[in-house]
C-alpha positions as CSV (number, residue, x, y, z in Angstrom):
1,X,100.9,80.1,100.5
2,X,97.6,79.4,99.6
3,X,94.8,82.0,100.0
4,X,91.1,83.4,98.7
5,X,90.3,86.3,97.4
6,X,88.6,87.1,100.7
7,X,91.0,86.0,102.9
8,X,93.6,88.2,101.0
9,X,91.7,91.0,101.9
10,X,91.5,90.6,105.3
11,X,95.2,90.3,105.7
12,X,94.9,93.9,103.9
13,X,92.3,94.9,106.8
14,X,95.0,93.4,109.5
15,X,97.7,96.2,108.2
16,X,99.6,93.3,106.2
17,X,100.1,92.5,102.5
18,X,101.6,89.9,100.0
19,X,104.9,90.0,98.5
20,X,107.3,87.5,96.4
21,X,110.8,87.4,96.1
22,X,110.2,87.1,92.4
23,X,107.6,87.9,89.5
24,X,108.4,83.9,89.2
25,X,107.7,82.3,92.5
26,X,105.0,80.2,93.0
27,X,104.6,81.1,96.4
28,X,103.9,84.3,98.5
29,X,104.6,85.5,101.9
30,X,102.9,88.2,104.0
31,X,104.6,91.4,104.9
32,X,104.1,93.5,108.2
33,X,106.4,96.2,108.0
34,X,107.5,98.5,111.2
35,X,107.0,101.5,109.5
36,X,104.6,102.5,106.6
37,X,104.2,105.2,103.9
38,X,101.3,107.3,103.8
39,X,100.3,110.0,101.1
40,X,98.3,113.0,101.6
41,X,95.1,113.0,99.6
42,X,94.2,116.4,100.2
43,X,96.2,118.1,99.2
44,X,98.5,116.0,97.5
45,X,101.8,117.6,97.3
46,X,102.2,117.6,93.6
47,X,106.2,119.1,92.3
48,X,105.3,122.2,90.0
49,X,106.8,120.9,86.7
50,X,105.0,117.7,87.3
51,X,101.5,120.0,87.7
52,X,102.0,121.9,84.7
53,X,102.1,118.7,83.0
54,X,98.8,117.3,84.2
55,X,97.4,120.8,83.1
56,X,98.3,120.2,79.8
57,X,96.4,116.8,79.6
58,X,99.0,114.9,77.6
59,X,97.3,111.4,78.5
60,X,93.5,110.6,78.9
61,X,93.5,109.1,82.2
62,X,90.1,106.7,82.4
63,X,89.8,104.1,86.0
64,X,89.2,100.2,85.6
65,X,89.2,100.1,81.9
66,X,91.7,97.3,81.7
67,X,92.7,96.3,85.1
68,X,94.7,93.0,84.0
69,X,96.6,95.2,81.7
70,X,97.6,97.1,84.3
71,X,98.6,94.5,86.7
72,X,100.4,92.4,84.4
73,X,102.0,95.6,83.2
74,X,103.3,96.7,86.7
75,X,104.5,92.9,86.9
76,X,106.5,92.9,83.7
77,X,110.4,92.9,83.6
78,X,112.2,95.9,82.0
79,X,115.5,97.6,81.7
80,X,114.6,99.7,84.7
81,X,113.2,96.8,86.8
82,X,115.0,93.4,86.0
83,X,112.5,91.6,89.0
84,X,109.4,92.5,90.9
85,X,107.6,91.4,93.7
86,X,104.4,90.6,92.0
87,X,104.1,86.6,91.1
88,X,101.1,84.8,89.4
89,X,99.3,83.9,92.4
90,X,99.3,87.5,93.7
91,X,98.0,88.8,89.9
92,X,95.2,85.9,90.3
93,X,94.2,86.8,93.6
94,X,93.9,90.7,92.0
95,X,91.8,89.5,89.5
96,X,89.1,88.0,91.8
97,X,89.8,91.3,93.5
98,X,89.0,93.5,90.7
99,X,85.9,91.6,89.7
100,X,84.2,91.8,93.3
101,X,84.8,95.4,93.0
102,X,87.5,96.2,95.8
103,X,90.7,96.1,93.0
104,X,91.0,99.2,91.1
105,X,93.5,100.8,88.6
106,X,94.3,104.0,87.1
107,X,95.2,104.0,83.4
108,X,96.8,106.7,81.3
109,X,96.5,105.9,77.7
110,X,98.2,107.9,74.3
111,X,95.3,107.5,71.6
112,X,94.3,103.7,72.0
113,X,98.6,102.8,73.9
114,X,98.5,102.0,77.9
115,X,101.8,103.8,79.0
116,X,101.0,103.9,82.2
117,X,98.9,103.6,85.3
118,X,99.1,102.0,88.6
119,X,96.4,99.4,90.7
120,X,95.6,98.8,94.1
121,X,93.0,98.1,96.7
122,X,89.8,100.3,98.2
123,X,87.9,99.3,101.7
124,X,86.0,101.5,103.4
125,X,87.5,105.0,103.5
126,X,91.3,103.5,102.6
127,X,93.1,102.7,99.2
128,X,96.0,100.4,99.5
129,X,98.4,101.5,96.6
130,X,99.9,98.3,95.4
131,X,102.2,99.1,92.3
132,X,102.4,101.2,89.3
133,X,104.3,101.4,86.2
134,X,105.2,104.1,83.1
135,X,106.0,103.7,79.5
136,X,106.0,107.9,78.9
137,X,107.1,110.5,80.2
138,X,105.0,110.8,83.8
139,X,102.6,108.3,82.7
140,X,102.8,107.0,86.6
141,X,102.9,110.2,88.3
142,X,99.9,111.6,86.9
143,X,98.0,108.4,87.2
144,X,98.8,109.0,91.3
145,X,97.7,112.8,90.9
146,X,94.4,111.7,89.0
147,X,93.9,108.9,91.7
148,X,94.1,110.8,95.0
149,X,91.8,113.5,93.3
150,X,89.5,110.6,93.1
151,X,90.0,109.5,96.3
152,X,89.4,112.8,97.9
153,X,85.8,114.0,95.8
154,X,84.6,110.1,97.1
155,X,85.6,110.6,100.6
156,X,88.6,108.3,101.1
157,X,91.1,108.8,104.1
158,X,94.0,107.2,103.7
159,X,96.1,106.5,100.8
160,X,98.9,103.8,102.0
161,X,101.9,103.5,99.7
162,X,103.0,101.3,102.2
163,X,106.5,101.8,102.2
164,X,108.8,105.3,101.7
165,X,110.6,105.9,98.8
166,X,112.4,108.3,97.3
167,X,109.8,108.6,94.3
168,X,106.7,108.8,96.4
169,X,108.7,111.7,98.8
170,X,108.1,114.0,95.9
171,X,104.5,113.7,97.1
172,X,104.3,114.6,100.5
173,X,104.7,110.9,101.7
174,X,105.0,111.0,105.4
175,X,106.1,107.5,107.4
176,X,104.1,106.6,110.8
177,X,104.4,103.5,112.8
178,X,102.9,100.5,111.9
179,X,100.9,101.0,115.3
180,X,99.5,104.2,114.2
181,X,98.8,103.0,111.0
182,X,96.6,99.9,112.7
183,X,94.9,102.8,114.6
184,X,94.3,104.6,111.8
185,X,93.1,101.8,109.5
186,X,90.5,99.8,111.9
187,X,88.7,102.8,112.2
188,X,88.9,104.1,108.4
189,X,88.0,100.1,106.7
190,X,85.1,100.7,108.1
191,X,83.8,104.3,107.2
192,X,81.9,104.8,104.5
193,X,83.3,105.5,100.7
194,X,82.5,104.0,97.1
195,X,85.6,104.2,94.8
């Protein structure tokens, strides 16, 4: 599948996004799914051990200091992960994203070492988590904790994870219908919030 930038992003603002079967494809498809994942943004539900560790500042967590890094990161094979979903054409298309200003990412770095972060898309008054990854200890998590702060002191809604796992249920995650969610999301895309 061939798309733009722009015409990525309004398959976002439909309730749908891309996917591949590998991090090797050349192709894409488009994902609608019957049920999505939300997660709260105030207040997110954050596990006590997990907050005690984000007291103690054991990353500096900066936003869209090295966005590619980040992507490619998430996109990257690992013990833990031997596929993902996220092909070249899906990183390019994040790219042209990220430089029109509606791709962001989170990054947790140990002196001058990205160990972790996660990226995803803002419109309007909704971020559209797309991926996320850890080299340390809660490298990911506290990039999530650090983000929906964010979202919440700029006046964002919504904060899809787009689909429920066990991970993100930690958080507070609640599951609606994709219905809802359309409901939800044609009036929030086009409220007003600057990531």
């Amino acid at each position: 599948m061939t798309l733009t930038a722009l015409q990525l992003l309004d398959i976002y603002r439909m309730g749908s996004f891309p996917m591949a079967d590998s991090g090797q494809d050349d192709e894409f498809y488009i994902v609608t799914p019957h049920m999505r994942g939300l997660l709260p943004i105030d207040p997110l539900r954050v596990p006590k051990r997990l907050a005690r560790t984000v007291r103690q500042n054991p990353y500096r967590v900066q936003f869209n200091t090295c966005f590619r890094d980040v992507i490619d990161s998430c996109a990257a094979e690992t013990a833990v992960r031997a596929s993902t979903w996220i092909n070249p054409p899906i990183r390019n298309l994040f790219y042209e994203l990220h430089d029109m200003g509606y791709a962001h990412s989170v990054e947790c770095f140990e002196g001058d070492d990205l160990v972790g972060g996660l990226y995803g898309l803002a419109f309007g008054q909704v971020f559209c988590g797309e991926s996320m990854f850890s080299r340390k200890k809660d490298a990911s998590k506290i990039a999530l904790v650090h983000l929906a702060h964010h979202l919440h002191q700029r006046g964002f809604q919504m904060l899809d994870a787009q689909f429920t796992n066990p991970h993100l249920e930690q958080f507070g995650l609640i599951e609606i219908s994709q219905e809802d969610y359309l409901r939800r999301l044609h009036y929030l895309m086009v409220q007003p919030a600057q990531f």
